[in-house]
C-alpha positions as CSV (number, residue, x, y, z in Angstrom):
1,X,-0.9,26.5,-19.6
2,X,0.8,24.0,-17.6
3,X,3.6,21.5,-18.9
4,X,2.8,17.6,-18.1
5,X,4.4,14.3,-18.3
6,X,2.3,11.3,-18.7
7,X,3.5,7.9,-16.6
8,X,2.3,4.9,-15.6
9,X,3.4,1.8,-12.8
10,X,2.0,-1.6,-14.4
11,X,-0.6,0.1,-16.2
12,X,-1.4,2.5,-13.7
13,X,-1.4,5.3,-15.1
14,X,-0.9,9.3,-14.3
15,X,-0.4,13.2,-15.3
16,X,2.6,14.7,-13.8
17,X,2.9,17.9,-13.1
18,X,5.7,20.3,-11.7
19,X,4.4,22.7,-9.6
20,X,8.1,24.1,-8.9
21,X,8.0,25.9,-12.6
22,X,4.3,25.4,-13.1
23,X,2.0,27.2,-10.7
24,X,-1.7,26.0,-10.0
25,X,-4.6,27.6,-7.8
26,X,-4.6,25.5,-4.8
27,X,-8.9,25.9,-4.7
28,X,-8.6,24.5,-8.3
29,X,-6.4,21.3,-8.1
30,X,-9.5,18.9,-7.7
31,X,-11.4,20.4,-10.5
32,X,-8.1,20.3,-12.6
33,X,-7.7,16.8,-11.5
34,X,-11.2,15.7,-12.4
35,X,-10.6,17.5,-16.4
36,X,-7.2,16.4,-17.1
37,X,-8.0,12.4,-16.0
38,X,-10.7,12.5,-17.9
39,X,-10.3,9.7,-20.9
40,X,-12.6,11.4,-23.2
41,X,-12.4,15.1,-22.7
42,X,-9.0,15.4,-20.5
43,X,-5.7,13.7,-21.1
44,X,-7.2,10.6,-19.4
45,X,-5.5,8.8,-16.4
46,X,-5.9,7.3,-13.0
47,X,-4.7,10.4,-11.2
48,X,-3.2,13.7,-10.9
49,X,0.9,13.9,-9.7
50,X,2.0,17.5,-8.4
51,X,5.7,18.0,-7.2
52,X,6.1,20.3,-4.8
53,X,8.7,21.6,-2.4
54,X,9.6,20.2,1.0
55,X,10.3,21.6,4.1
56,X,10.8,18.1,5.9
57,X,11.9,16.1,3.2
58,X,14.0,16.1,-0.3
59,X,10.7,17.0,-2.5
60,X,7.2,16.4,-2.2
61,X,4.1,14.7,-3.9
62,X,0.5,15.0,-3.9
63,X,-2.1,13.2,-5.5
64,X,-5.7,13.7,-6.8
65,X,-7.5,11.0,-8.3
66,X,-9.7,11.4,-10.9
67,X,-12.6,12.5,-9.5
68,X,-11.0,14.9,-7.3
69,X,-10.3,13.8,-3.9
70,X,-6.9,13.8,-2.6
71,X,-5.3,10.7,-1.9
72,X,-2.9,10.3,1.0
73,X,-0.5,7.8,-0.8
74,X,0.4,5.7,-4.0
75,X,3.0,3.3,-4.6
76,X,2.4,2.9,-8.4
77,X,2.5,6.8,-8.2
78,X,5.3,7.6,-6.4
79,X,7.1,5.6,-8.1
80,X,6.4,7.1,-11.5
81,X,7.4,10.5,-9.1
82,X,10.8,9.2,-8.1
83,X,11.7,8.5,-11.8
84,X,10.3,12.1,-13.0
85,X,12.3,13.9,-10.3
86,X,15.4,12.1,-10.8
87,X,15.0,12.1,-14.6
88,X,14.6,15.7,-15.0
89,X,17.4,16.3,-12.4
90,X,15.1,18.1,-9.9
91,X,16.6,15.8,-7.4
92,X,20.1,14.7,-7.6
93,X,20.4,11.1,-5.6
94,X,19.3,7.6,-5.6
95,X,18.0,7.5,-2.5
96,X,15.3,9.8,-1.9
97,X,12.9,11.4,0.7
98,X,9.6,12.0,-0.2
99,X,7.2,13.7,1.5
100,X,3.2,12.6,1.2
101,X,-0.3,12.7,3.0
102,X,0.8,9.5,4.6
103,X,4.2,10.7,6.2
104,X,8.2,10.7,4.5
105,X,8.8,7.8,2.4
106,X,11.9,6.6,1.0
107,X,12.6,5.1,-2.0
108,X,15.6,3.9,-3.8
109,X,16.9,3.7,-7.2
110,X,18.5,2.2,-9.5
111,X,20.2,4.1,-12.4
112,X,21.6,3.3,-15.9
113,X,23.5,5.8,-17.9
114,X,21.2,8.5,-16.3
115,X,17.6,7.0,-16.6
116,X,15.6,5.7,-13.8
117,X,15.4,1.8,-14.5
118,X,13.9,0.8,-11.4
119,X,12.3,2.1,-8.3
120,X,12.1,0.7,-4.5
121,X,10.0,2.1,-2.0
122,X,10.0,1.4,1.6
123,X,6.1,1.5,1.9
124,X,6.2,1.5,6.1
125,X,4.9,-0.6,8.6
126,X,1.2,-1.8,8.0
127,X,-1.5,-0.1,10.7
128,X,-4.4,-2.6,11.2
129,X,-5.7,-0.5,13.7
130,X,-6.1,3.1,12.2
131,X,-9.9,3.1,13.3
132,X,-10.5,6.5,12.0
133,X,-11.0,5.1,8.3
134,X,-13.4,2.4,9.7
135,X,-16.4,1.9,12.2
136,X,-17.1,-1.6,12.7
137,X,-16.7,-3.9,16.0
138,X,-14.7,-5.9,15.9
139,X,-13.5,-7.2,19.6
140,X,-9.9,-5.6,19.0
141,X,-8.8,-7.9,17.2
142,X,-6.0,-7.4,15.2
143,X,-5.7,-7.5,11.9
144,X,-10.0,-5.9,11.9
145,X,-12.5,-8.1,10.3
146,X,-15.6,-7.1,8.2
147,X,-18.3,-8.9,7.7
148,X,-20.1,-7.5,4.8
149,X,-23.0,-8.3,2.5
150,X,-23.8,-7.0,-1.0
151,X,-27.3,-7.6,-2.7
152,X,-27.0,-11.9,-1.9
153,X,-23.2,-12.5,-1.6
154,X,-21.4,-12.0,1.7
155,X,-17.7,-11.6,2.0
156,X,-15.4,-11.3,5.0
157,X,-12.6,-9.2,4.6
158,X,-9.8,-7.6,6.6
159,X,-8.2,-4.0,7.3
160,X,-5.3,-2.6,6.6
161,X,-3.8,0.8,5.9
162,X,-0.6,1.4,4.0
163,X,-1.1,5.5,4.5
164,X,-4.6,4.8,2.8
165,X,-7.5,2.2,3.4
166,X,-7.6,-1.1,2.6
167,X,-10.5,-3.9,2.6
168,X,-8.8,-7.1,1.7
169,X,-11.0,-10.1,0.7
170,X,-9.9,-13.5,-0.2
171,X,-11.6,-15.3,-3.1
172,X,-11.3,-18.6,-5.3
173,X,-10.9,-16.9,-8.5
174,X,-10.6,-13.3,-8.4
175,X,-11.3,-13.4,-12.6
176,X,-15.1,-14.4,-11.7
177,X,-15.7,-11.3,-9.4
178,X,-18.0,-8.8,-10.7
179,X,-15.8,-5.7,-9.7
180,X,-17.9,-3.4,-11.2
181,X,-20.8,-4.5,-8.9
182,X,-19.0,-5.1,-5.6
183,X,-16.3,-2.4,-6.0
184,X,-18.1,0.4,-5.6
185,X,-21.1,-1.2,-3.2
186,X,-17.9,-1.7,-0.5
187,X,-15.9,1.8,-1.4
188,X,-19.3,3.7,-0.5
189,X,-20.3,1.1,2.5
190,X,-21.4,3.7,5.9
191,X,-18.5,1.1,7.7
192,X,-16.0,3.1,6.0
193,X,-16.6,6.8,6.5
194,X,-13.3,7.9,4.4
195,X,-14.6,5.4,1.6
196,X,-12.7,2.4,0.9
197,X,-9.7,0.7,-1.6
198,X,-11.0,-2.9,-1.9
199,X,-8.9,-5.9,-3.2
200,X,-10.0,-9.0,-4.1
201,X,-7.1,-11.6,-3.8
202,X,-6.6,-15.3,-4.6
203,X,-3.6,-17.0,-3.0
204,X,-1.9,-19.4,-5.9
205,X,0.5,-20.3,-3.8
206,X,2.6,-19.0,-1.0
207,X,5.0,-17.1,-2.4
208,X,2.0,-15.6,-5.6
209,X,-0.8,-12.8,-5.2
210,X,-3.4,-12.3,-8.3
211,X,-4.8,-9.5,-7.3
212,X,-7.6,-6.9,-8.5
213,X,-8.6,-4.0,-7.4
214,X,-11.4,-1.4,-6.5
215,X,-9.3,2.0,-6.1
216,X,-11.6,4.5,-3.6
217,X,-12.1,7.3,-6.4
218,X,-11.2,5.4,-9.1
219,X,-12.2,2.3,-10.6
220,X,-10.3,-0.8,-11.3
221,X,-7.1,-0.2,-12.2
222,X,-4.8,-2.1,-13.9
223,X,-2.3,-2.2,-10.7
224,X,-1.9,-0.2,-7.2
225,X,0.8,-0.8,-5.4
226,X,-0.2,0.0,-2.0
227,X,-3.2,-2.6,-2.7
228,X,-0.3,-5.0,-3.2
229,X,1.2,-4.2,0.0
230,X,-2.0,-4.5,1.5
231,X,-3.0,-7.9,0.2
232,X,0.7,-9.2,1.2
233,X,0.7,-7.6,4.5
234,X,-3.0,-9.6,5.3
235,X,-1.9,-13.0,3.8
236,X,1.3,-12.4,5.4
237,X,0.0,-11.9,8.8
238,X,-2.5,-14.8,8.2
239,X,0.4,-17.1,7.6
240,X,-0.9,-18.2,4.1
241,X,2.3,-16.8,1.9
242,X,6.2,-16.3,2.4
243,X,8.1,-12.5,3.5
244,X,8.8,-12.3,-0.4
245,X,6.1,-13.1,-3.0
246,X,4.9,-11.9,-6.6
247,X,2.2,-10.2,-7.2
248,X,0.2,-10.7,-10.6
249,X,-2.1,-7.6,-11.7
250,X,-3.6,-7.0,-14.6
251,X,-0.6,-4.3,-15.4
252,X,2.0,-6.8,-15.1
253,X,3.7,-8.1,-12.0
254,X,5.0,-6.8,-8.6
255,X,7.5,-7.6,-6.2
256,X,7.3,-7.6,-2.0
257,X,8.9,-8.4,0.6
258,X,8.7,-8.4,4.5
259,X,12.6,-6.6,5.5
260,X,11.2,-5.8,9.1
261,X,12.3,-7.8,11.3
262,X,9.6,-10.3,13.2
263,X,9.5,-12.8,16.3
264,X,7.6,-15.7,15.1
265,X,7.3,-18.1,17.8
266,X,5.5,-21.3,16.9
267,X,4.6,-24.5,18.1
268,X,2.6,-27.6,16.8
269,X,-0.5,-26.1,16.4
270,X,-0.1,-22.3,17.4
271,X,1.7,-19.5,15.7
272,X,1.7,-16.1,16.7
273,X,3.8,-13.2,15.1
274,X,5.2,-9.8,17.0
275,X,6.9,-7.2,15.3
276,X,9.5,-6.1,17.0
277,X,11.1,-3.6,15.1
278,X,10.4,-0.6,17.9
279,X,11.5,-2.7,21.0
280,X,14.8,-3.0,22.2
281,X,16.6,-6.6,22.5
282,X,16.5,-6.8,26.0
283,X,12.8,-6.2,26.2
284,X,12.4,-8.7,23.0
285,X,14.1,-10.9,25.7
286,X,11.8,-10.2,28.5
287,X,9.2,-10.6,25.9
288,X,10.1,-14.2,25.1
289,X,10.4,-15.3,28.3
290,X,6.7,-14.3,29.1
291,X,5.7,-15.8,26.5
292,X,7.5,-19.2,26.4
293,X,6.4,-19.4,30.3
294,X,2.9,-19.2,29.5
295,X,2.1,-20.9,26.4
296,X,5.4,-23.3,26.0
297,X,5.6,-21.7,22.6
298,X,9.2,-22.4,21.5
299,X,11.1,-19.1,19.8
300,X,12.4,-19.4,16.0
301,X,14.2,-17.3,13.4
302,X,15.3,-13.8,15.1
303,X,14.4,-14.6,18.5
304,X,16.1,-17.7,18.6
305,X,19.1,-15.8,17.5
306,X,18.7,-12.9,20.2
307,X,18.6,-15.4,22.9
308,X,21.8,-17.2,21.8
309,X,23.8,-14.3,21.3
310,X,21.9,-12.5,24.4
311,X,21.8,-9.0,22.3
């Protein structure tokens, strides 16, 4: 019989188990999922946490969700991982590599009289154009939009990925969405052959999220973290909130922020944003210079500074 830990991020809860000490058929980890996460026979939570060893990275995590399937990445749950590992002293630093379905992610802690008492994860750059999770048209345009309709209501929403899919829909008031009608019609939607995490988002202002959502395999849950991402990176890239914001879930709260650096060159009535973080300076340079000559777009923020200092 295995040994467990139950955690939770905000609500968002999960079974933890070591895999290092504890060893579990590989053909039986979705139907082992599917029992423990199950609130009225099992132990009941969102999802199932193995640790694992690493052969490019300092430990590693997978994670089923209750009904089985395995997810590529959580940031609720590897956040509850980072504080197990450390905790129980199966890793030994504050900053930490961590293998997943999604690539090596990195997270950072901060420690008081040896308990984890909070947890920062560098969730990676956003890909809007990971068209293996999603088969719409959409005249490359970047960040995708999908036009979709349930029963009577339409909603437009936009793709994302964190490491896993993301619909993003902006309402008026996220509290008056049936989520237990539209969740599931979208998650299951042909468009999204992998199936679908949806969030439902109003904008309070620009530096606050509310923010529900639909996990694919799941449910509502209380908070997701990569949802957060998600909803910041769209609303972000739309220009309708700040680089640092608050998120408000029904868990409790999250914060984000934007630490990549972008050009955002803007004018009057034009604003277009290039992230720049994989170019060198003097190509950002080049860049600008294209850019200004054809559109008289002025550069701000890091490009201005680039061109001053001629980096």
């Amino acid at each position: 019989m295995a040994t467990f830990t139950k955690m939770h991020g905000l609500g968002n809860d999960y079974i933890c188990i070591n895999c290092l000490e504890n060893i579990l058929a590989e053909n039986k980890l979705p139907q082992i999922a599917r029992y423990m996460c199950n609130r009225n026979f099992g132990i009941g939570a969102d999802g199932l946490i193995l640790v694992q060893e690493s052969t490019i990275a300092d430990i590693k995590m997978r994670i089923f969700n209750k009904d089985g399937s395995e997810a590529e990445m959580c940031g609720n749950g590897i956040r509850c991982f980072a504080k197990y590992v450390y905790d129980n002293k199966i890793i030994d630093k504050q900053s930490i590599s961590i293998e997943t379905k999604a690539g090596v992610k990195v997270v950072r802690l901060k420690v008081l009289n040896g308990e984890v008492q909070e947890v920062e994860v560098d969730m990676g750059r956003p890909i809007f154009d990971d068209i293996k999770n999603i088969s719409v048209q959409n005249n490359y345009r970047i960040p995708i939009s999908v036009n979709i309709k349930v029963d009577d209501t339409r909603f437009i929403g936009n793709y994302v990925s964190m490491g896993n899919p993301h619909l993003v829909i902006f309402v008026n008031n996220v509290e008056k969405i049936d989520i237990e009608k539209y969740g599931p019609a979208i998650e299951n939607m042909k468009c999204f052959p992998n199936k679908i995490n949806v969030e439902f988002v109003q904008c309070l202002s620009r530096n606050t999220l509310k923010i529900r959502t639909w996990e694919r395999g799941v449910g509502e849950t209380y908070a997701c973290g990569t949802g957060s991402c998600a909803s910041f990176c769209i609303a972000y890239y739309k220009g309708i909130c700040s680089s640092y914001v608050k998120a408000i879930l029904r868990g409790g709260e999250l914060k984000l922020n934007y630490n990549k650096y972008d050009i955002v060159l803007q004018s009057k009535n034009k604003k277009l944003i290039i992230p720049v973080n994989q170019f060198k300076n003097k190509d950002i340079l080049r860049l600008l210079e294209l850019i200004e000559d054809k559109t008289n777009i002025k550069p701000t923020g890091l490009a201005k500074y680039l061109r001053e200092t001629k980096k």
